[in-house]
N, C-alpha and C positions, 0 to 999 in steps of 0.2 A: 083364866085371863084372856086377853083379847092381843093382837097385835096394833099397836096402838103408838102412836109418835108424832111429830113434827118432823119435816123435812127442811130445809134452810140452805140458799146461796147467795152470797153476797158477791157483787162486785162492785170492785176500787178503783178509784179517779187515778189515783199513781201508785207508787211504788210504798207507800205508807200504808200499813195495812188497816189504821183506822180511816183512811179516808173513803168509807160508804158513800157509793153515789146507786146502787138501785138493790134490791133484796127481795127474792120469792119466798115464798111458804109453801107448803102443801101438809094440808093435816091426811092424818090417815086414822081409821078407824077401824079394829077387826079388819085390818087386811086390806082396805078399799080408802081408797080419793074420796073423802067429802068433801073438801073444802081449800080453797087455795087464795092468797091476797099476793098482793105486790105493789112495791112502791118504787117510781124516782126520786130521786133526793139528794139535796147540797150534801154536802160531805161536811164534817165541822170545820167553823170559821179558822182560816191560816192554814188548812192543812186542803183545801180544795182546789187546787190547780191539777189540769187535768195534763197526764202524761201521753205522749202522742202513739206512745206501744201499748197505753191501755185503750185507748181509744178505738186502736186497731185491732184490737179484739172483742171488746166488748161492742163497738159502734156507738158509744154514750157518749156527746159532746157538754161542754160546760153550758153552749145555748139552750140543750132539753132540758138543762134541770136547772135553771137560771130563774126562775119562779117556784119553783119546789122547794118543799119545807127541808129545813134541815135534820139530820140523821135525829137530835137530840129532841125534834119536834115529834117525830115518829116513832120514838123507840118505845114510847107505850100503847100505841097499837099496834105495835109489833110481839113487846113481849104479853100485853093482854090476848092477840091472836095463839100465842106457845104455848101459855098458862103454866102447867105442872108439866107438860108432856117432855118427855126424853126429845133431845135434839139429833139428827142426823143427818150428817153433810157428808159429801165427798170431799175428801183433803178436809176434815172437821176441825184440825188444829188451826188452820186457817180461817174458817168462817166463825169460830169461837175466839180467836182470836182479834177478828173481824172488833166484833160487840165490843170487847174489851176496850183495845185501843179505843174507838170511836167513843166510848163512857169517858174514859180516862178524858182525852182529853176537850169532851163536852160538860166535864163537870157533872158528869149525872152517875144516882147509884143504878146499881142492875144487881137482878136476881143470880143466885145459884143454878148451875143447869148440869145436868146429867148428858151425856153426850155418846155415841159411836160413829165410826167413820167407815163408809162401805168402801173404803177404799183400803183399807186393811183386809174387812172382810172380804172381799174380792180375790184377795190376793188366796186365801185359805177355800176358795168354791169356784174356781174359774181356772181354764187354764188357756190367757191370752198370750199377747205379744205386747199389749199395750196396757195398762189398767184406767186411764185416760177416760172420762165419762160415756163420752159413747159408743167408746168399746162396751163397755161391761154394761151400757143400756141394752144394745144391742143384743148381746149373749143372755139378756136378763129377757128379751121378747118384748123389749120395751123400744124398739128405734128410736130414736132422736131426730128433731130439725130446732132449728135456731141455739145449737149450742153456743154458752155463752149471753143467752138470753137469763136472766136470775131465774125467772120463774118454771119456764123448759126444763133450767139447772135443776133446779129442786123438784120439778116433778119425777125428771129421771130419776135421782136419786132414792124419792121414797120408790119406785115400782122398783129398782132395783133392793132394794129393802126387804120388799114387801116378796120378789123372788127369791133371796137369801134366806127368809125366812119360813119360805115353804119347801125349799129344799130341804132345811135344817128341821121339818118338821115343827117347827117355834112358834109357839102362841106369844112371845114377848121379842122385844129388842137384845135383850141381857140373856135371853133363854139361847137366841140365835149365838153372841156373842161367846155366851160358854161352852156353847157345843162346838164352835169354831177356835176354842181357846184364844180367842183374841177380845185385850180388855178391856172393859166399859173406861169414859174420858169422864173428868168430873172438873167445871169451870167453878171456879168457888165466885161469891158472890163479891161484888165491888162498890166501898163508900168512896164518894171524893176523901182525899188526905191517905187511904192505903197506898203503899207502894206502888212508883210505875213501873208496868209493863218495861220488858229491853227494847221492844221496838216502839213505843211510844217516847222514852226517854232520847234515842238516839234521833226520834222525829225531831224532838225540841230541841237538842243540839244542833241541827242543821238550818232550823227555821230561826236560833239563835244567832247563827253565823251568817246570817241571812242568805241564804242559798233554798232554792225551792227542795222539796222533801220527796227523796235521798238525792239527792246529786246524781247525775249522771254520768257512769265511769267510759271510761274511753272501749272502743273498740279493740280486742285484742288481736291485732293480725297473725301472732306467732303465739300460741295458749302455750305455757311452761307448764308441766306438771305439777310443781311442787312438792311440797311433804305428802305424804300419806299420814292419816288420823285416825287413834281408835275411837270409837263412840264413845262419849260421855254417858257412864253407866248410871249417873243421877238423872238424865234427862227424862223426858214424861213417855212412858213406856205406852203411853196410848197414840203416841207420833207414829205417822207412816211408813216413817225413816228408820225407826227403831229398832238397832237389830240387821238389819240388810246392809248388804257390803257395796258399796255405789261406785262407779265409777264415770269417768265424764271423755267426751271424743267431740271435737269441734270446738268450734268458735261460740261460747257462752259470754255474756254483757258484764260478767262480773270475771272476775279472776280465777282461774281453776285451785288455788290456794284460798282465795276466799269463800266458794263454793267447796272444799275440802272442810273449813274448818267451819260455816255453820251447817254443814251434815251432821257432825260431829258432836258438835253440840246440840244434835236431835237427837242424837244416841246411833249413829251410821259410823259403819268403818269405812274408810276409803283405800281406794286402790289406782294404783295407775296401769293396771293394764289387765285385760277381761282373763276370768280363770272361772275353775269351776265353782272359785268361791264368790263369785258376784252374782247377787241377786237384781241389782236394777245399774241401765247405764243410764245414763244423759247424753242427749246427742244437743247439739248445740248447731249455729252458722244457719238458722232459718228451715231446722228438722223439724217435721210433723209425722207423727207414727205412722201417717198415711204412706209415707215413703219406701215404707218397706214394704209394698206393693211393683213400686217404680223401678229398685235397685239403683236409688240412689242414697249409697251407704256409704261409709266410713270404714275403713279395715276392723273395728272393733268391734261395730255394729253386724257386719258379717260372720263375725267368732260368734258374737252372742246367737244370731238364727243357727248357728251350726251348733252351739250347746240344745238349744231350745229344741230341734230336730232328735237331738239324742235324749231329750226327756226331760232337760235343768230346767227351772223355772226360774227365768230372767224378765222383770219388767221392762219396757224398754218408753222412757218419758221421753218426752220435748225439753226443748229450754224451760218454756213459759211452764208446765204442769210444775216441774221441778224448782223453780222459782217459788208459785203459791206455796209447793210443799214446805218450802222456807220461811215462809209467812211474808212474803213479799219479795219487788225487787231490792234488796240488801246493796247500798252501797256499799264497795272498797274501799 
């Protein structure tokens, strides 16, 4: 067998995770880059306004893609560029979920696709502070620049791929995957009239109420803890979240009860206060893992470098990673 895949990043106009507005590729062959596309693109009709926190991370204004074909123009030479090949993204529940929404609600069918997400695998072959793309480009001998860029996105991700799997000794994706025991993601195929998606459904409820998709919840100057959650042990055991006990410190855009309960419904238990049993926190109030260079931390984010120091492996996200890993920004 050959090491052999697609690599895939999408990024979104707003908080709806169908709303596709540009997407990289990078094929891999036996282990090596041949080939890579990328497109701008209108996101599907009604669901294309563009959110001004995505904007600020990605840099993609609604004027670049204001002549670009829409996602549903493109999606067959996007999936004739993947063909048969296994899909892998970082945060892959996300960029798989990506396709879905955006079919869903462009009326179009899409293929079955095989999936893993090196952001699991990361977690089982690395031992960072961050699992955040370019950290683990970096560790992988891959640096990064223009992260956030779709196509940078996805290249990192296949060389990071393509180092997990010479680590693991792996002629395949799935070879890699079971020597890491972490498990391969399977999207099933989608006709108009199957069921929708939850996060496509709740788009249409808000585009219903006529409100732009999701609403935007208030800032929370005083974060309440809430309940704590145990993971929903039905949820898709190929999630990020699945399984790690998460905790959150700062000022997040969503509720720390509602950030509790869709963890939870990744299959994550929550907690409100860092112990040896947390494996990833969230820092929130405009944290970037870069910070833990600066020492400017949070009391909980300090426990965590003081676990980390003694050997615990603690991821430690952003607002925004931890959001994607939700499949978007999630209104309250």
């Amino acid at each position: 067998m050959a090491l052999d895949f697609t690599s895939i990043d999408f990024e979104t106009a707003n908080g709806f995770r169908g709303s596709a507005c540009s997407v990289g590729l990078s094929r891999v062959r036996n282990g090596t880059i041949v080939e890579e596309a990328s497109w701008l693109m209108r996101p599907p009709e009604g669901f294309d306004h563009f959110d001004p926190r995505n904007v600020m991370i990605h840099r993609i204004t609604a004027d670049m893609v204001a002549d670009a074909p829409r996602f549903g123009e493109l999606f067959t030479p996007m999936a004739n560029f993947i063909g048969t090949d296994t899909l892998v993204a970082h945060n892959a529940a996300f960029d798989l979920g990506v396709i879905r929404s955006a079919l869903e609600v462009s009326a179009l069918a899409g293929p079955a696709f095989d999936y893993a997400c090196t952001v699991k695998m990361s977690r089982r072959t690395y031992e960072l502070s961050s699992y955040s793309l370019p950290f683990v480009a970096e560790e992988a001998g891959s640096p990064m620049e223009n992260h956030h860029d779709a196509l940078a996105d996805a290249r990192a991700c296949a060389n990071i791929m393509i180092d997990i799997a010479r680590r693991q000794e792996a002629d395949a994706v799935a070879a890699a995957a079971e020597a890491l025991k972490v498990k391969m993601g399977f999207a099933p195929a989608y006709v108009p009239g199957d069921e929708l998606s939850k996060a496509t459904r709740d788009a249409q409820g808000w585009a219903a109420s006529g409100n732009r998709v999701p609403m935007q919840p208030e800032w929370a100057a005083w974060p309440q803890e809430g309940e704590d959650r145990t993971g929903d042990p039905g949820a898709d055991p190929a999630h990020p979240l699945f399984g790690e006990t998460v905790v959150f410190t700062g000022n997040l855009r969503i509720s720390r009860q509602v950030a509790k309960d869709r963890s939870a419904e990744r299959g994550a238990n929550t907690a409100s206060r860092v112990t040896r049993a947390t494996t990833v926190l969230v820092v929130g109030d405009g944290f970037v893992p870069e910070d833990l260079s600066t020492g400017r931390l949070t009391g909980k984010a300090k426990r965590v470098l003081r676990l980390q120091e003694a050997g615990q492996r603690v991821a430690i996200l952003s607002e925004g990673e931890f959001l994607q890993l939700i499949d978007g920004f999630d209104a309250a």
